[in-house]
Backbone as a ProteinNet text record, in pm:
[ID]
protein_1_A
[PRIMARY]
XXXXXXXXXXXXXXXXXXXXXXXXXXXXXXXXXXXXXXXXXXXXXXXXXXXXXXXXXXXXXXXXXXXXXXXXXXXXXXXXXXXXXXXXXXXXXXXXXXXXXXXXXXXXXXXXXXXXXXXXXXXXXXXXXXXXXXXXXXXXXXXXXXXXXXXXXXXXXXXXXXXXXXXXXXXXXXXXXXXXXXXXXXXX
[TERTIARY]
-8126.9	-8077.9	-8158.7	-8230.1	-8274.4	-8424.8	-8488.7	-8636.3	-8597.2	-8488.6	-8494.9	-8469.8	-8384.6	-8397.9	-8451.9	-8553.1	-8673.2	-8790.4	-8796.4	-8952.4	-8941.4	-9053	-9140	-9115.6	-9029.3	-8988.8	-9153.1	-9211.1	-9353.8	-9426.7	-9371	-9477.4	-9403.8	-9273.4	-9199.2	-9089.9	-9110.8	-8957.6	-8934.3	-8909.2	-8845.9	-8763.4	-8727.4	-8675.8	-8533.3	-8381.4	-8266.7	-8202.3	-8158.1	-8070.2	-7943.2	-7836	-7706.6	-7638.5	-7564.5	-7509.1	-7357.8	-7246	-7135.3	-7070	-7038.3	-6971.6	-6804.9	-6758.7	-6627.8	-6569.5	-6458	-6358.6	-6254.2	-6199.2	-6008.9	-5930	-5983.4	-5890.9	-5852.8	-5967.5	-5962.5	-5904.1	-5908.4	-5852.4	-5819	-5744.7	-5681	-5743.4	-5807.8	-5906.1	-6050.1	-6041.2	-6143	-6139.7	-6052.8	-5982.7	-6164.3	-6158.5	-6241.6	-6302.4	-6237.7	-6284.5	-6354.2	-6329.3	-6329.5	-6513.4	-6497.3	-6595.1	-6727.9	-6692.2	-6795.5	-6845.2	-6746.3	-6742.5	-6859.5	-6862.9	-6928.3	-7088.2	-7087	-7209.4	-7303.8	-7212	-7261.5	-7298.6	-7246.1	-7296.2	-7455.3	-7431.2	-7565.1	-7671.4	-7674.6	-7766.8	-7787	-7700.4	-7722.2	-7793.3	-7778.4	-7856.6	-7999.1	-8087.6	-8173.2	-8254.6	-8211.5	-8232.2	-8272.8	-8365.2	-8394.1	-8358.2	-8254.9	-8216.5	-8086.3	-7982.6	-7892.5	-7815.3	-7831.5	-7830.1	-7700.4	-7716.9	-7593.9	-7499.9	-7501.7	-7348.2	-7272.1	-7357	-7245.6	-7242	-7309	-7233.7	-7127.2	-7119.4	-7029.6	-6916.2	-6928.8	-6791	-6683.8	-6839.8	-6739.9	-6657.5	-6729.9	-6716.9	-6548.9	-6569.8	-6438.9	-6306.2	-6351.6	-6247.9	-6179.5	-6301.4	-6238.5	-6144.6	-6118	-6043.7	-5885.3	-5885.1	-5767.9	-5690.8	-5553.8	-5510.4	-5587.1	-5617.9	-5659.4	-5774.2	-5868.7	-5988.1	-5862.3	-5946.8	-5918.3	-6047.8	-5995.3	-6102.6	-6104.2	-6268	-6317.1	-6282.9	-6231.3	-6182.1	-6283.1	-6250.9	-6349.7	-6453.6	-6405.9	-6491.9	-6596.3	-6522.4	-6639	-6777.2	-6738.9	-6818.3	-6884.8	-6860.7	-6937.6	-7068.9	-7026.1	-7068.7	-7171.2	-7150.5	-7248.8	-7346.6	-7275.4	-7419.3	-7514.7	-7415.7	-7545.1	-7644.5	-7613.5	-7699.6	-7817.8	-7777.7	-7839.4	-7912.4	-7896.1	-7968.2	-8047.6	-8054.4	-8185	-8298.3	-8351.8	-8465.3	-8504.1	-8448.5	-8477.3	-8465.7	-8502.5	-8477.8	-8337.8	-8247.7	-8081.5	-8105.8	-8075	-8016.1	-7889.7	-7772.7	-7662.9	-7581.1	-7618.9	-7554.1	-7445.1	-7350.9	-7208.4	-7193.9	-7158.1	-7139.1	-7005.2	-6995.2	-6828.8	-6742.1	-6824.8	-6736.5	-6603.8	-6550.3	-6489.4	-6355.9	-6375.5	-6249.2	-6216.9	-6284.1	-6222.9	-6089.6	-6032.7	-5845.1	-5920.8	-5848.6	-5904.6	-5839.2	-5739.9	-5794.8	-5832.5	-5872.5	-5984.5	-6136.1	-6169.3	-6294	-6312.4	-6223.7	-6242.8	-6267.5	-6196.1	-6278.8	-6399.9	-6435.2	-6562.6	-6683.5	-6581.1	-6711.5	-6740.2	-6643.4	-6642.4	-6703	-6707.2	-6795.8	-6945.1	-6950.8	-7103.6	-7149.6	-7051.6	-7126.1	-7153.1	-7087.4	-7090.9	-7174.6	-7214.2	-7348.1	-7490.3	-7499.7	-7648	-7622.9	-7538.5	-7519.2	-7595.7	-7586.6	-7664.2	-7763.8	-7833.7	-7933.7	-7988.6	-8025.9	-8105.8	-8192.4	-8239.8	-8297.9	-8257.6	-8096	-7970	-8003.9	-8017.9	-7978	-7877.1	-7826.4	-7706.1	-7721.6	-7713.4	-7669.6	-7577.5	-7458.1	-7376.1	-7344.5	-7261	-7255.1	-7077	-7054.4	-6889.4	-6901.9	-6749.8	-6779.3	-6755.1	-6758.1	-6802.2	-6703.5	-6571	-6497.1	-6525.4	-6588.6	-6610.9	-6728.2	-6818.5	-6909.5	-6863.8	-6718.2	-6695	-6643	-6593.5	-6568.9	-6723.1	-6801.4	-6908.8	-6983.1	-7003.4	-7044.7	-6966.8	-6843.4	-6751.9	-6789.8	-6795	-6851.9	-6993.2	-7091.1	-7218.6	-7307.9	-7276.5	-7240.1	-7460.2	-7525.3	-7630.3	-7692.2	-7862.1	-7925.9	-7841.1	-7786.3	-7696.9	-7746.4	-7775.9	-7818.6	-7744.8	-7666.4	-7598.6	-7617.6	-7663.7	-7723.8	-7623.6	-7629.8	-7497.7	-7590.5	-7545.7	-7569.8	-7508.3	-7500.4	-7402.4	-7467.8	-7427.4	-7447.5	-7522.9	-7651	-7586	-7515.4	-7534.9	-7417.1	-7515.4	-7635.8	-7718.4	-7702	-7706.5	-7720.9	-7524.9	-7414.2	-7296.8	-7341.2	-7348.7	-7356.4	-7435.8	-7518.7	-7608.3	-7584	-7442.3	-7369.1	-7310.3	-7209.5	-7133.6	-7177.8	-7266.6	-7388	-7384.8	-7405.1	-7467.4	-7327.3	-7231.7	-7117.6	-7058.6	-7079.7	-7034.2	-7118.1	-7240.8	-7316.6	-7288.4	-7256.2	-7230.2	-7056.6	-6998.9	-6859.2	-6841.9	-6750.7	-6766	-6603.8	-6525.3	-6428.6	-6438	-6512.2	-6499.9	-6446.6	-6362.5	-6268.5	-6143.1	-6147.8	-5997.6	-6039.6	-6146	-6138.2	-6178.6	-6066	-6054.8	-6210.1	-6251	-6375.9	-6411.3	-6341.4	-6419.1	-6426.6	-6335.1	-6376.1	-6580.5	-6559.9	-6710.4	-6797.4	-6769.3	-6872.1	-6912.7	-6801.4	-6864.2	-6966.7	-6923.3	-6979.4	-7143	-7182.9	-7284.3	-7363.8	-7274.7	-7353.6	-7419	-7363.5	-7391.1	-7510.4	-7515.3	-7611.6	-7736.7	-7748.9	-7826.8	-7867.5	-7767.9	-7802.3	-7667.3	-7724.7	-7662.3	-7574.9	-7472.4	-7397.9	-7263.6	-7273.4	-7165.8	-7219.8
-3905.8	-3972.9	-4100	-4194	-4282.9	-4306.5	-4154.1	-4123.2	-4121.8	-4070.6	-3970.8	-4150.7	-4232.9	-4356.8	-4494.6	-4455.9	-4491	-4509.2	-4379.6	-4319.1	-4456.5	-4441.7	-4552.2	-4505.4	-4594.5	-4500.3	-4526	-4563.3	-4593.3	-4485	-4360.3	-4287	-4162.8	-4127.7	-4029	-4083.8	-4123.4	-4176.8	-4119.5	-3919.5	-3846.5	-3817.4	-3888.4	-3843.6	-3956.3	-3921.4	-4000.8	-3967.3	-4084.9	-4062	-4114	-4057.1	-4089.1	-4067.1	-4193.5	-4168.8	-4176.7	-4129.7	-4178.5	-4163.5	-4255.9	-4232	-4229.4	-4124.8	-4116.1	-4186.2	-4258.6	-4339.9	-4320.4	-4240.2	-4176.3	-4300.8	-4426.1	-4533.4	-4536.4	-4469.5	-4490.8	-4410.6	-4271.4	-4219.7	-4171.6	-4264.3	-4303.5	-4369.1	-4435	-4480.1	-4360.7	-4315.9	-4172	-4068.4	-4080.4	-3934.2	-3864.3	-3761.5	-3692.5	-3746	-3813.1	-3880.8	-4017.1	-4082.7	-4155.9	-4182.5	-4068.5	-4030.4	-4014.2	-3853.5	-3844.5	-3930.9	-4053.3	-4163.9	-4222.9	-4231.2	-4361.1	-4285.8	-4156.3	-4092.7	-4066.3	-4106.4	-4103.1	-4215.4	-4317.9	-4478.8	-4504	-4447.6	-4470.7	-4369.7	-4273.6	-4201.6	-4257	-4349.6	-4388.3	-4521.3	-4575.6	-4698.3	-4675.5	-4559.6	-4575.6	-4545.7	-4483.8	-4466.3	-4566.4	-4577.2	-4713.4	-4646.6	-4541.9	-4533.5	-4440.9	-4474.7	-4380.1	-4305.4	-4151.9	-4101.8	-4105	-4070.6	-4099.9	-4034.3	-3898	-3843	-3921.5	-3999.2	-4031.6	-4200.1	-4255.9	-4412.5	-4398.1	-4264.8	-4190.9	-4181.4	-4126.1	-4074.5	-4184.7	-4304	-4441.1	-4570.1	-4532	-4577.2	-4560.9	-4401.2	-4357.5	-4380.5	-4365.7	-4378.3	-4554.6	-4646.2	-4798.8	-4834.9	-4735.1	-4745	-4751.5	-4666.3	-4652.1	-4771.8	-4831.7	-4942.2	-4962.1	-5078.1	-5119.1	-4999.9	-4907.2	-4823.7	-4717.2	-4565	-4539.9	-4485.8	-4404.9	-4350.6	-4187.2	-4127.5	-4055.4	-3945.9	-3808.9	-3732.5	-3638	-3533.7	-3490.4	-3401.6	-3312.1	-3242.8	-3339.8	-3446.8	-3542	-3585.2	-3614.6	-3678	-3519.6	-3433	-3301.2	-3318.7	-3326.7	-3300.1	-3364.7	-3533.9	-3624.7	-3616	-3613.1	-3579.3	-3467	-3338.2	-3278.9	-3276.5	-3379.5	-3406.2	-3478.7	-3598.9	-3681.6	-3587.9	-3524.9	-3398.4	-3320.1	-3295.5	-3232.4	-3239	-3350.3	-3407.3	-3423.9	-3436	-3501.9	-3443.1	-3475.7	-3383.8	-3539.8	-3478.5	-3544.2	-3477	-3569.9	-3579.3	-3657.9	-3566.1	-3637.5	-3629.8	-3739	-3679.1	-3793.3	-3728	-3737	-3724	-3873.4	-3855.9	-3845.5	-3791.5	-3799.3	-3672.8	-3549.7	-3527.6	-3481.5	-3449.6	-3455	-3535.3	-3621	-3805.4	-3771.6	-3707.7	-3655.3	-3571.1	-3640.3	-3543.5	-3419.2	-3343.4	-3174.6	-3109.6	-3156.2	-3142.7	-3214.1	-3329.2	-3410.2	-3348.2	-3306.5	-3248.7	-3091.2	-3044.9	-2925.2	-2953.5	-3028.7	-3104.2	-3106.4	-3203.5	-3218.4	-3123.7	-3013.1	-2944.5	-2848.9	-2818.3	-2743.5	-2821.9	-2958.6	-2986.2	-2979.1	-3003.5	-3023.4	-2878.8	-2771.2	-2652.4	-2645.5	-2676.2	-2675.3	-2766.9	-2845.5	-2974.9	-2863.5	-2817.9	-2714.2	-2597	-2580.3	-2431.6	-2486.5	-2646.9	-2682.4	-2702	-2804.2	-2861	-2775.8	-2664.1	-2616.9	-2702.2	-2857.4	-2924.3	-3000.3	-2996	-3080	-3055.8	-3143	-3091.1	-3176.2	-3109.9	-3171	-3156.1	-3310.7	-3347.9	-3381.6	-3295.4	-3318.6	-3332.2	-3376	-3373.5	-3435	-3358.6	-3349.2	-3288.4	-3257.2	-3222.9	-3066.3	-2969.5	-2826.7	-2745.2	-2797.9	-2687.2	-2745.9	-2867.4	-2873	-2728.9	-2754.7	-2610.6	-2464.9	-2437.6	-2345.8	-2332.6	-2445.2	-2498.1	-2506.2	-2556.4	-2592.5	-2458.5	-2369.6	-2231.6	-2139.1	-2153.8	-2079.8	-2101.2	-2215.7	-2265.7	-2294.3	-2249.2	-2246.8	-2104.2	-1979	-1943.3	-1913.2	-1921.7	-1917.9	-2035.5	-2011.3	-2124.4	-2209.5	-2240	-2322.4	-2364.8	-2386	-2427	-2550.8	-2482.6	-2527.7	-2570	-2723.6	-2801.3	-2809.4	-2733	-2854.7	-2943.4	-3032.3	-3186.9	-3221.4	-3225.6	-3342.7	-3417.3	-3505.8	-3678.2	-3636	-3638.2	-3652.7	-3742.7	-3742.6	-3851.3	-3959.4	-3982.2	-4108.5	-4196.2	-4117.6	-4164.8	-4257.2	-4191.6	-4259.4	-4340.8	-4355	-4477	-4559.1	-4545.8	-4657.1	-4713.7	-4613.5	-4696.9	-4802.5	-4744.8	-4842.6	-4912.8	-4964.1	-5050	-5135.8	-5063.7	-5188.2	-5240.1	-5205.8	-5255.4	-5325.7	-5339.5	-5408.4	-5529.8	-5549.7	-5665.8	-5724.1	-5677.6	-5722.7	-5798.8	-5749	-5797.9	-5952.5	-6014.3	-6141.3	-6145	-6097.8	-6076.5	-6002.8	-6028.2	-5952.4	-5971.1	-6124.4	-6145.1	-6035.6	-5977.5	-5893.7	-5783.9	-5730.1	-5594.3	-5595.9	-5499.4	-5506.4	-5504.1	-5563.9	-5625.3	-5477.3	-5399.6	-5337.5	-5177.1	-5151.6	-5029.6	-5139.5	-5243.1	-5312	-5289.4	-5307.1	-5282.4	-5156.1	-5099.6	-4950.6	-4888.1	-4908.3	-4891	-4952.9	-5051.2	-5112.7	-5076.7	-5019.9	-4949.1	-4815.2	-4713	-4586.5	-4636.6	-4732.5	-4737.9	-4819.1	-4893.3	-4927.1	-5068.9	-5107.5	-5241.3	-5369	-5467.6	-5576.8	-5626	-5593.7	-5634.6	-5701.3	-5804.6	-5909.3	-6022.5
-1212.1	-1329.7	-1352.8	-1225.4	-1267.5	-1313.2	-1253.3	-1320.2	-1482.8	-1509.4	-1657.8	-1732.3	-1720.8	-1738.3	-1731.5	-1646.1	-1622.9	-1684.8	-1745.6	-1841.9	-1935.2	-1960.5	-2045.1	-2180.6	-2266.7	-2403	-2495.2	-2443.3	-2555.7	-2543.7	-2407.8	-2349.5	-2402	-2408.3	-2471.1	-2560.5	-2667.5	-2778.8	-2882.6	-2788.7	-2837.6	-2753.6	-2645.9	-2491.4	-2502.7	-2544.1	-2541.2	-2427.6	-2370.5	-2206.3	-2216.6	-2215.5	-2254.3	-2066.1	-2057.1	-1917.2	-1944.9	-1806.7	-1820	-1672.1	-1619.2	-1495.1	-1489.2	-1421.9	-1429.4	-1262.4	-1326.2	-1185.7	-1195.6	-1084.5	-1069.9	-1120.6	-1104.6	-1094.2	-1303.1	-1316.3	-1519.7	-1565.7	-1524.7	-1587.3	-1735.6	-1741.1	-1852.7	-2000	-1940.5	-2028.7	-2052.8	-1983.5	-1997	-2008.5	-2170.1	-2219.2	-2306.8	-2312.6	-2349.9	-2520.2	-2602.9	-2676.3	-2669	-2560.2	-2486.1	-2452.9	-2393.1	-2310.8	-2372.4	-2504.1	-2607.1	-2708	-2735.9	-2808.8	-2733.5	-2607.4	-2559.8	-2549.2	-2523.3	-2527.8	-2659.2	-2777.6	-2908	-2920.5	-2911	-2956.1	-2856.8	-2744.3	-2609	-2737.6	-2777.7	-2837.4	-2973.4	-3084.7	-3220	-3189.7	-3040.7	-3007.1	-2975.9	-2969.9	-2973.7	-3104.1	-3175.4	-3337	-3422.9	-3503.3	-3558.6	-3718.4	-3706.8	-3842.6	-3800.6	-3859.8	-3879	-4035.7	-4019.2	-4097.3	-4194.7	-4310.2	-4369.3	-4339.1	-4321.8	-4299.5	-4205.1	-4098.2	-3977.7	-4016.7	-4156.4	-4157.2	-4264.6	-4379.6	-4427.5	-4331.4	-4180.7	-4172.1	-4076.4	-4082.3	-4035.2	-4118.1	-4247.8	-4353.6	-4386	-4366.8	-4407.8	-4357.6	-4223.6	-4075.7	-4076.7	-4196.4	-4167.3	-4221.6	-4363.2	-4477.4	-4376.1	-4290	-4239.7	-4211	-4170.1	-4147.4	-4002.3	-3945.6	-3849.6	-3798.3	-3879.2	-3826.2	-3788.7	-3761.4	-3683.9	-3625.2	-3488.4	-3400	-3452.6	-3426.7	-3409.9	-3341.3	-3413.4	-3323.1	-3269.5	-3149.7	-3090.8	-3189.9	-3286	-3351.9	-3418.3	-3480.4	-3542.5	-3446.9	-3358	-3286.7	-3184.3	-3169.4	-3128.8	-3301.2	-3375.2	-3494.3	-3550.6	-3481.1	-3491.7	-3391.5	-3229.7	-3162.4	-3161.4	-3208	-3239.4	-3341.6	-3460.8	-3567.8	-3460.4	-3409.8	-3315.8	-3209.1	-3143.4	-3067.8	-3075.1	-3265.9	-3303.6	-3302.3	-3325.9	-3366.3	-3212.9	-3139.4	-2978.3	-2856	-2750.3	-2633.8	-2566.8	-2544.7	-2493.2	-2388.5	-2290.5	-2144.8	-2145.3	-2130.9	-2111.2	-1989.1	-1897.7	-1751.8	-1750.6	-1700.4	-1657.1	-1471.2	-1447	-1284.2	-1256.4	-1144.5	-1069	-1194.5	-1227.9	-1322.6	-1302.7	-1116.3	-1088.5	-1067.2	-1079.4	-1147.3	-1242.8	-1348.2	-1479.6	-1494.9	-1526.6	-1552.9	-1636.8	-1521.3	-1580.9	-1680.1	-1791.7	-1919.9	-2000.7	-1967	-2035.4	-2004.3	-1898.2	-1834.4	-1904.5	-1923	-2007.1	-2112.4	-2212.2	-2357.6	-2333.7	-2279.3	-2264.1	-2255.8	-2138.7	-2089.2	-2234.5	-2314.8	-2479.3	-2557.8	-2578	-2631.2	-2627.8	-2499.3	-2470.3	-2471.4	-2456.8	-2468.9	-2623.1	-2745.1	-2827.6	-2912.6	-2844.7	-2907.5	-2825.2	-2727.9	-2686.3	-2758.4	-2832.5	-2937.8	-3058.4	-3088.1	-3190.2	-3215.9	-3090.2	-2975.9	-2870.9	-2879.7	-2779.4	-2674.6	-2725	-2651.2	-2584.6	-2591.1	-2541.9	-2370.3	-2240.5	-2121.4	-2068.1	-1971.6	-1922.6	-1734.5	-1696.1	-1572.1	-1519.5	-1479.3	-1402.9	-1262.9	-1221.9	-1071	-1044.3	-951	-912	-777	-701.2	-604.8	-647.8	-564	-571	-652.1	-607.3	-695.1	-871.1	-897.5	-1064.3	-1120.4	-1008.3	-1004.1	-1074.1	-1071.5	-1124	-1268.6	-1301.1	-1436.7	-1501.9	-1462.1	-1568.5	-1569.5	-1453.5	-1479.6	-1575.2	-1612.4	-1666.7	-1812	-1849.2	-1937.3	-2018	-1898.2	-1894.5	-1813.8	-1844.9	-1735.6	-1728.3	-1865.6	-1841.7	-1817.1	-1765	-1745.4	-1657.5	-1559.8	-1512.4	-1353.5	-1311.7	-1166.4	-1122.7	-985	-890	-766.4	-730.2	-592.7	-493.1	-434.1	-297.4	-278.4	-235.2	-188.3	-113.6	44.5	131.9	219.2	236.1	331.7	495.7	501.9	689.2	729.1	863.7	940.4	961.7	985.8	951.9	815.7	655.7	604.2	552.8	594.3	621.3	730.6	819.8	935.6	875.5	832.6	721.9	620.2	502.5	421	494.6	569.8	651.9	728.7	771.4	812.3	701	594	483.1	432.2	412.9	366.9	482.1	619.6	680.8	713.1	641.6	622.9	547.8	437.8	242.4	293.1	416.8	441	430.4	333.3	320.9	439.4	454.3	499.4	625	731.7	870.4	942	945.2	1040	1038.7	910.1	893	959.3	975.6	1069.5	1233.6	1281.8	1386.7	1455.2	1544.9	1675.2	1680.7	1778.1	1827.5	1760.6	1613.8	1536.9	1454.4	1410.8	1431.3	1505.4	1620.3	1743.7	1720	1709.6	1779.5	1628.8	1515.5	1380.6	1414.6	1451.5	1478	1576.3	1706.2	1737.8	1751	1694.1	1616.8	1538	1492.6	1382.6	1455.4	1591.9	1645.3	1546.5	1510.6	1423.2	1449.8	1395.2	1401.8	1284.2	1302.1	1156.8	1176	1332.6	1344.1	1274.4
[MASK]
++++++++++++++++++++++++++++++++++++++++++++++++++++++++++++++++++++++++++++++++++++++++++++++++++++++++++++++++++++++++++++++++++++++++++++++++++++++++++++++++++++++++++++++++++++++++++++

């Protein structure tokens, strides 16, 4: 994700990178409109023009008392206008934190913005059982990574978070010790 955000937009600025990370603790705040909302504004921000149908359909939405918001078809509707012209990378982390029927929205939309966008790709990542949802949904072109941690590279988080500890007096001495020394480092 951070090569694809990375690239030099002077070298490809036909190349839009839309991110979104999902946190169990949000939830709530990361209802599937939510979500596609925030992935549309990341893609109209790199645009040095936006087209009329979509300042038309905000135009319209202001008339309402106090605005209203954008429902999901609208905004499927706008990014794939936005998707055409361009190659979209829209990766979504943790898509697993996602309340799973908010995560099903989603995953219908986005199948439904690459029905428009053929050049649309999508990076996800969750833990394994999301794997079967996004295949269900994707069931072509779809490639599936396991990915897991060795036990070096955990003893080395926790290494580093027990350095970053501004608060070490609160944990017990010797679950410390012994963390420190697994890791053959110094982090009293």
């Amino acid at each position: 994700m951070d090569s694809l955000c990375d690239e030099p937009r002077e070298v490809r600025d036909d190349i839009v990178v839309a991110c979104f990370y999902f946190d169990s603790t949000a939830q709530e705040e990361q209802g599937a409109a939510s979500v596609l909302g925030a992935l549309l504004k990341q893609v109209i921000g790199c645009y040095k023009w936006i087209p009329e149908e979509i300042t038309d359909t905000f135009q319209r939405h202001k008339k309402f008392v106090g605005g209203r918001e954008l429902e999901i078809p609208e905004i499927v509707k706008m990014l794939g206008i936005f998707s055409s012209p361009r190659h979209i990378y829209f990766c979504l982390d943790a898509l697993d934190e996602c309340a799973a029927p908010d995560r099903a929205k989603i995953l219908l939309s986005l199948k439904e913005i690459v029905k428009m966008s053929p050049t649309t790709r999508l990076f996800l990542t969750g833990r394994p059982y999301v794997g079967h949802e996004v295949r269900k949904h994707f069931p072509e072109g779809t490639a599936l990574i396991s990915i897991s941690p060795r036990n070096g590279d955990i003893i080395h988080y926790i290494h580093a978070k027990l350095v970053e500890d501004t608060n070490s007096g609160e944990m017990d001495e010797e679950i410390r010790e012994r963390n420190c020394e697994e890791y053959s480092g110094n982090c009293l």
